[in-house]
C-alpha positions as CSV (number, residue, x, y, z in Angstrom):
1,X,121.4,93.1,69.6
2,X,122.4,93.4,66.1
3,X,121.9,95.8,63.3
4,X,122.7,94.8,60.1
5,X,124.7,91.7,61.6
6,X,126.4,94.5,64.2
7,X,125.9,94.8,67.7
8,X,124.4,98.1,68.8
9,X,126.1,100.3,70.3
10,X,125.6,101.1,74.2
11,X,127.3,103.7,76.3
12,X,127.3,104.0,80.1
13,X,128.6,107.1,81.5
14,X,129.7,107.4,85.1
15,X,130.8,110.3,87.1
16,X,132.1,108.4,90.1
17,X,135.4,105.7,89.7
18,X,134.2,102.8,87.9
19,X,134.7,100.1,90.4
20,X,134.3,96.3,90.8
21,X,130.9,96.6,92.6
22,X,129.3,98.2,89.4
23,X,130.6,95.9,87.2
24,X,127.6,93.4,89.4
25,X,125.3,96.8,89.9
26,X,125.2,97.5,86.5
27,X,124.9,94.3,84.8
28,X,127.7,95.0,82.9
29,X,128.7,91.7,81.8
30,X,125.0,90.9,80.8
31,X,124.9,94.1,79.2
32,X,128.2,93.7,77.1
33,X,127.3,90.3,75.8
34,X,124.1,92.0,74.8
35,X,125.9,95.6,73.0
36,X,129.1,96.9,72.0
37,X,129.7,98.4,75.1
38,X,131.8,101.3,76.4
39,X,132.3,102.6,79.7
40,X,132.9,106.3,80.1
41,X,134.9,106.5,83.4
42,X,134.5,110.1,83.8
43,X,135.7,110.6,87.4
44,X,139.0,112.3,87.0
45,X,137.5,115.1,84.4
46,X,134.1,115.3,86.3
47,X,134.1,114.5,89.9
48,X,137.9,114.6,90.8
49,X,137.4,114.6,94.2
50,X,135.9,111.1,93.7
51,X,139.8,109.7,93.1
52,X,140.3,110.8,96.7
53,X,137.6,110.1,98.5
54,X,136.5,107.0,96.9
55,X,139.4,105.5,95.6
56,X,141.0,105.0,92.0
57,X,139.1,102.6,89.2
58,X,140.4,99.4,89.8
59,X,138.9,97.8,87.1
60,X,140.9,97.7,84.0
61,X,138.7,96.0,81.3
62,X,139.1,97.1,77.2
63,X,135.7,98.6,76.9
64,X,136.3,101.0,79.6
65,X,137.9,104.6,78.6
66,X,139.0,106.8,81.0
67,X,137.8,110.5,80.3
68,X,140.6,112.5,82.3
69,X,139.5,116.3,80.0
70,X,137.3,117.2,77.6
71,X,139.8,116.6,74.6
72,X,139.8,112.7,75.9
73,X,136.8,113.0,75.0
74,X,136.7,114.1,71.8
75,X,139.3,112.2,70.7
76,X,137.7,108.5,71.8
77,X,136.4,106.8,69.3
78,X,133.5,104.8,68.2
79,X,131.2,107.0,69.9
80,X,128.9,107.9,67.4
81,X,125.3,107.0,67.0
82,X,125.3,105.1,70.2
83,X,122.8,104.7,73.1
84,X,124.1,106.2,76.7
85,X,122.9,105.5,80.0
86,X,123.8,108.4,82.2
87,X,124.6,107.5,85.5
88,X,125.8,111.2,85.7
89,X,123.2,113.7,85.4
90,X,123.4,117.3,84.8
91,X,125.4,118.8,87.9
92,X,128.0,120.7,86.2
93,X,128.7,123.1,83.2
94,X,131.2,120.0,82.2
95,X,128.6,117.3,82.6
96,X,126.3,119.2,80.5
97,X,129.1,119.3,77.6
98,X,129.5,115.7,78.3
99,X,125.9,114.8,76.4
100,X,126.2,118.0,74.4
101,X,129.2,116.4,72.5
102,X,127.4,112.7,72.5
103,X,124.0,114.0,71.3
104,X,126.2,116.0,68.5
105,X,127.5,112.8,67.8
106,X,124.1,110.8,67.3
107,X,124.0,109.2,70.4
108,X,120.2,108.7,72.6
109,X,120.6,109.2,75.6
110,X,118.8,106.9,78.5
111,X,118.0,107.5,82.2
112,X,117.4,105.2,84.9
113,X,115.2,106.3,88.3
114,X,118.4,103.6,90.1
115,X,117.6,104.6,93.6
116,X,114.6,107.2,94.8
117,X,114.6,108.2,98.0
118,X,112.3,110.9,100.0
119,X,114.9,113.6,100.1
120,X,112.8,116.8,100.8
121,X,115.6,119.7,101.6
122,X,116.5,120.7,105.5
123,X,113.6,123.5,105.0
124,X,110.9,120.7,105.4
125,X,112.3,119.7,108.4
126,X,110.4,120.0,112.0
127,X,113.6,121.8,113.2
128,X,113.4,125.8,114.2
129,X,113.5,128.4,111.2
130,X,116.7,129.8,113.1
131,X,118.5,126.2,112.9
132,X,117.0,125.9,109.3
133,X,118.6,129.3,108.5
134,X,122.7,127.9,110.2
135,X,122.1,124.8,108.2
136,X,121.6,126.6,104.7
137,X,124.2,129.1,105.7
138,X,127.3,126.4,106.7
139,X,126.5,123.9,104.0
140,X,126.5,126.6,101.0
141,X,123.3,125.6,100.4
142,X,122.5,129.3,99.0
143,X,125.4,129.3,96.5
144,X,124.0,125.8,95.7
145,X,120.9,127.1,94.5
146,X,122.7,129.7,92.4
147,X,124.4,127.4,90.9
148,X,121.5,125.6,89.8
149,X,120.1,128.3,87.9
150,X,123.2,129.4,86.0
151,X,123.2,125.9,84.3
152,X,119.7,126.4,83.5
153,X,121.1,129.2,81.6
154,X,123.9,127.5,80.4
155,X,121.7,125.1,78.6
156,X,120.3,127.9,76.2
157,X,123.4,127.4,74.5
158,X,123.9,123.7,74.3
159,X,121.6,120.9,71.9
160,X,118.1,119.4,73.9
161,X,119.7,117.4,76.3
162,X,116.4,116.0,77.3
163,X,116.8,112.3,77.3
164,X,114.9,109.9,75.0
165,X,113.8,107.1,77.1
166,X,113.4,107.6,81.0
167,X,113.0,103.7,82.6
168,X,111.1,105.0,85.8
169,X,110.5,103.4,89.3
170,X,107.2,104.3,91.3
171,X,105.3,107.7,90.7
172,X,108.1,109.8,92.3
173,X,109.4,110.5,88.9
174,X,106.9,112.5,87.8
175,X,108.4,115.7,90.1
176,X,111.9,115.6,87.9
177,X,112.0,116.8,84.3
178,X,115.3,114.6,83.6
179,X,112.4,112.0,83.4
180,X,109.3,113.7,83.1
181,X,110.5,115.2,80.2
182,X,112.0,112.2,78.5
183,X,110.5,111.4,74.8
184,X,109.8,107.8,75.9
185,X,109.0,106.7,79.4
186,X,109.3,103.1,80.1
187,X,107.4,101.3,83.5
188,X,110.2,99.3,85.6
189,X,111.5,98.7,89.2
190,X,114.7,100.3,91.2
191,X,117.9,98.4,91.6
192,X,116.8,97.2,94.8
193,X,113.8,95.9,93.1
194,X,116.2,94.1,90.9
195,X,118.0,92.5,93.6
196,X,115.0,91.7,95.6
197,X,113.9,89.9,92.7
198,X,117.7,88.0,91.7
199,X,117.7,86.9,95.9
200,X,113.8,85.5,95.6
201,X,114.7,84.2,92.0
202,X,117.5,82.6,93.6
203,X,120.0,84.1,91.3
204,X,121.3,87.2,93.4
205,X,125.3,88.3,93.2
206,X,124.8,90.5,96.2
207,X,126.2,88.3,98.7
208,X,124.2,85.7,100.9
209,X,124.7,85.1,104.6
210,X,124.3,81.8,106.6
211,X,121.7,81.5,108.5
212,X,121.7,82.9,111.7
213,X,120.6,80.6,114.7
214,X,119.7,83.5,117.1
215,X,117.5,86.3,116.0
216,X,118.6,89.8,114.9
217,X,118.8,93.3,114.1
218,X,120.1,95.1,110.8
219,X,121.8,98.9,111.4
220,X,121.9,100.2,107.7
221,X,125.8,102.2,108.4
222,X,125.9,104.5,105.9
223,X,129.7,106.0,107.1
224,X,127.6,109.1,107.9
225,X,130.9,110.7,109.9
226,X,132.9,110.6,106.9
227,X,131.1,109.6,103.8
228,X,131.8,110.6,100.4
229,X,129.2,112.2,99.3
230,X,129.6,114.9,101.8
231,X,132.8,115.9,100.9
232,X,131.7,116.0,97.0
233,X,128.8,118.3,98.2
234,X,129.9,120.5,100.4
235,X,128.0,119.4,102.8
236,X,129.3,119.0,106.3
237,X,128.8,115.6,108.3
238,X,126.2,115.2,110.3
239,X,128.1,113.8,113.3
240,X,131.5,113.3,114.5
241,X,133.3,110.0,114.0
242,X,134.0,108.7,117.8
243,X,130.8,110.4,120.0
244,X,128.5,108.8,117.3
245,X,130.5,105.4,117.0
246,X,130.5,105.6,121.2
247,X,127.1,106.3,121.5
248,X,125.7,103.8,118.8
249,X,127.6,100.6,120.3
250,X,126.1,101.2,123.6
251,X,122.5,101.8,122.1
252,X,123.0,98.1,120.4
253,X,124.3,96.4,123.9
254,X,120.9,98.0,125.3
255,X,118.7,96.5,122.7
256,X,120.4,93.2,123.0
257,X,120.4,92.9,126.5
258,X,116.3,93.7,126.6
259,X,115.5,91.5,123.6
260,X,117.7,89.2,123.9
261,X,118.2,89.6,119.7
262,X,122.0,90.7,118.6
263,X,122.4,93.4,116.1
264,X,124.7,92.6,113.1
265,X,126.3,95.8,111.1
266,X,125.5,96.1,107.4
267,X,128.9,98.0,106.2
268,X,128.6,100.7,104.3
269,X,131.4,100.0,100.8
270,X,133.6,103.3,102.6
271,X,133.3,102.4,106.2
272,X,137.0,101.8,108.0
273,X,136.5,98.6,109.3
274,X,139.3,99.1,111.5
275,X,137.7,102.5,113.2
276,X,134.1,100.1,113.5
277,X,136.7,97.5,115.6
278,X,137.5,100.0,118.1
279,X,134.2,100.5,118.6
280,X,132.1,97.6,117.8
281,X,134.6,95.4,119.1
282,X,134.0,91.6,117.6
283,X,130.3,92.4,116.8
284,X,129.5,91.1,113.1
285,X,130.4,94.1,110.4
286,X,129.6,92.8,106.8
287,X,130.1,94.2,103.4
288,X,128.4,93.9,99.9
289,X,125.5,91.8,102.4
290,X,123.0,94.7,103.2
291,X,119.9,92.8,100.8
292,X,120.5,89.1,102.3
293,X,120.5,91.2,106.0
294,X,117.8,92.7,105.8
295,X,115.8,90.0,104.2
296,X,116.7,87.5,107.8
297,X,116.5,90.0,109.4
298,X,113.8,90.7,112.8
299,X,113.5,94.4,112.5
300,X,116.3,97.4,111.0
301,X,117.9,100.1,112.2
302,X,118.7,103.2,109.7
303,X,119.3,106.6,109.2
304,X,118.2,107.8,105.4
305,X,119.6,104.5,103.6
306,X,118.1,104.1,100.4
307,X,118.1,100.3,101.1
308,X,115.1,101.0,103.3
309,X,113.5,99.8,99.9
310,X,114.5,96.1,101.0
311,X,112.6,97.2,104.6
312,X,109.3,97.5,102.4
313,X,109.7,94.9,100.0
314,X,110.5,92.2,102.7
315,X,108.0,94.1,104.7
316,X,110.5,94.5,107.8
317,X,109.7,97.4,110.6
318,X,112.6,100.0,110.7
319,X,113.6,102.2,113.3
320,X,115.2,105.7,112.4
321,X,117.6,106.5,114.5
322,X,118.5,109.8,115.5
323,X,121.0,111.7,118.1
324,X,121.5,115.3,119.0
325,X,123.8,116.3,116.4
326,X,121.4,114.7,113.7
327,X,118.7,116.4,115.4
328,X,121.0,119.9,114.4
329,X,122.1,118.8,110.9
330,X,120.6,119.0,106.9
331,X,120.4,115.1,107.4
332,X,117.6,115.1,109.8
333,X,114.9,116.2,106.7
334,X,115.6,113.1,105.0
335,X,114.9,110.8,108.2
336,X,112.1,112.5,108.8
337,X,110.4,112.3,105.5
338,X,111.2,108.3,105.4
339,X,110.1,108.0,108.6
340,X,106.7,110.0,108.4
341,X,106.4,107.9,104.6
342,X,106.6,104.7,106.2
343,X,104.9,105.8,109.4
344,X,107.9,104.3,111.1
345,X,109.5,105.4,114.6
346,X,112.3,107.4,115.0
347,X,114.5,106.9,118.4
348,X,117.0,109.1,120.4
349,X,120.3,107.5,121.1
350,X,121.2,109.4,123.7
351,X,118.4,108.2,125.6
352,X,118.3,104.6,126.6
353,X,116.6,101.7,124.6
354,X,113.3,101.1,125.5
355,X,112.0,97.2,125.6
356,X,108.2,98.6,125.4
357,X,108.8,101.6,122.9
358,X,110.4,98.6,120.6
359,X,107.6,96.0,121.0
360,X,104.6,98.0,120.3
361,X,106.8,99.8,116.8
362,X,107.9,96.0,115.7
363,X,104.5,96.1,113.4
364,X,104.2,97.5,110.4
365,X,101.8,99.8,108.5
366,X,101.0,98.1,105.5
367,X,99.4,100.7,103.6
368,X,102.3,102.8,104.1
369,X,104.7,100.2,102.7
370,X,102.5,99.6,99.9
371,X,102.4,103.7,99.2
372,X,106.0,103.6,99.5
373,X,106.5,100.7,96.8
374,X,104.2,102.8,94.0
375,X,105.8,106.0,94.9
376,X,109.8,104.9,94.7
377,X,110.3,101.6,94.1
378,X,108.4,99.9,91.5
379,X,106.0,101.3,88.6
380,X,102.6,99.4,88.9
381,X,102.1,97.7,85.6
382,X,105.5,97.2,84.7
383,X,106.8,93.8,83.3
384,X,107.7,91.4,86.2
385,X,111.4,90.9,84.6
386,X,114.7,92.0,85.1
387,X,115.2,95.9,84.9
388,X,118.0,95.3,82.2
389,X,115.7,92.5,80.4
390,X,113.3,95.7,79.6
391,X,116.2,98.2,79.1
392,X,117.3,95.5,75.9
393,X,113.3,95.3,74.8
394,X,113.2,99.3,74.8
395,X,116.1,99.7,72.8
396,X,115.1,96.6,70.5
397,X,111.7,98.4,69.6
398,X,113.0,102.0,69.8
């Protein structure tokens, strides 16, 4: 894209280590044959728990800059009057100065709805006001809220960091001003829309599988005993690494033994593949796959994965699958709300698996896929082309 014979200038700014998997997630190579790109690995200034839990960059390329302190910052160059996808958001006093200092240098900022998920709060959950009222109270959930309103306040003193073009996915977009409120809001699709659409194109980098002669089963791991995210939060996890991994494994040799169907791990990019062995023993554990699974897949078992998109685009029936310390956590909203979206069944794992409870949940309800699509995955009436095909066309005519 050129302006006056120059390439325009794109940012994309990150707030977790810039790693080899979003160098494919964010079509970064198409993207910097397109701009003058820079990466803004922001990590270390604005997430620096990120270095330990997820791991130092390892991808050393010259357009990314790594932002250690605001006086980096300022003192990068060639940062003026460019466009910046934020793939940080406003969560902190120093993220907010972050687009403060790029809108005061020109720059338009650009938001994409990535991933949407259902993610209602533990006070929407079915659980008893006094458990609601332990999880709010040992997850700082309180001081969270606080927190939220001082840098509402905070932002009386900074520019309009309202963003100027909002590419949306669904309708679910409409309940958060960082889109609502963007001056230009553009129809498109989720990145799991875009990678549903690269794998039925034929052109997907997400990993393909061979084909499987005996049918199967999908368990979306999400590394819920230990993921990442939970530590950056505050939150705690909602269960414990070896009763969970225990109780799980046995679950799976239950439904194969009744259906006669094996059940093949999608890894989640933190998991310890050497904790899964212990458990899993030499059952199929693969990484960077989850799509191509879930698309060969005979049905899916998940927690609160946002790849449940995949479940309704390929139209497969999911099963949510809970256990007593879910049933006790902040995590048990969000499987709930999926679950009562997609009118999709939610089973115990601490009871046994039930041949009959299986067969007659293995249909699904096609209306509530299709509600599920508008709402969070793809904006009806939006081109039928790749999400960063329109992100060029937006900033072409902008």
């Amino acid at each position: 894209m050129m302006i006056n014979g120059k390439k325009k200038k794109l940012i994309v700014a990150v707030k977790n280590p810039f790693r080899e998997s979003d160098v494919i997630r964010f079509n970064i190579e198409g993207l910097a044959d397109q701009f003058d790109l820079i990466v803004l690995d922001c990590s270390e200034w604005l997430m620096p728990i990120s270095g330990k839990s997820r791991g130092m960059s390892e991808v050393s390329f010259s357009y990314v800059k790594r932002i250690n302190t605001y006086r980096d910052l300022k003192n990068t160059e060639n940062l003026e009057n460019a466009y910046v996808i934020d793939f940080v958001g406003l969560f902190s006093t120093a993220s907010m100065q972050l687009f403060d200092f790029l809108i005061s240098r020109g720059c338009k900022v650009v938001v994409i709805d990535s991933g949407p998920y259902p993610s209602p709060g533990p006070t929407r959950s079915t659980q008893s006001l006094i458990n609601k009222i332990r999880i709010i109270l040992t997850n700082r959930l309180i001081q969270r809220f606080i927190y939220a309103r001082w840098l509402k306040f905070y932002a009386l003193f900074l520019k309009d960091l309202t963003p100027d073009i909002a590419l949306v996915s669904g309708t679910s977009w409409k309940s958060n001003p960082r889109f609502f409120k963007a001056r230009k809001i553009v129809a498109a699709h989720s990145f799991d829309c875009e990678t549903f659409l690269e794998i039925n194109a034929g052109r997907g980098k997400k990993g393909s599988i061979e084909r499987s002669e005996k049918p199967f089963a999908v368990y979306l791991d999400e590394n819920i005993a230990c993921h990442e995210d939970n530590a950056e939060m505050g939150l705690k996890n909602p269960v414990s690494g070896e009763g969970f991994l225990g109780t799980l494994h046995n679950y799976f040799l239950q439904y194969e033994k009744e259906t006669g169907n094996v059940v093949k791990i999608a890894a989640y990019p933190s998991t310890d593949i050497s904790l899964y062995r212990q458990y899993f023993g030499d059952r199929e554990i693969l990484f960077k796959q989850t799509a191509s699974l879930i698309k060969d897949s005979e049905a899916v078992f998940a927690h609160a994965s946002t790849a449940i998109s995949f479940c309704v685009l390929w139209k497969k029936p999911v099963f949510f699958l809970v256990n007593d310390e879910i049933k006790n956590s902040w995590y048990l909203a969000d499987i709930e709300s999926a679950a009562s979206l997609l009118n999709a069944p939610m089973c115990d794992i601490n009871s046994n698996f039930c041949a009959k409870f299986y067969a007659e949940n293995s249909s699904i309800d096609q209306e509530a896929y299709k509600n599920y699509l508008d709402t969070y995955i793809q904006t009806e009436g939006s081109p039928s082309q790749s999400l960063w095909m329109i992100l060029k066309k937006t900033i072409e005519d902008s």
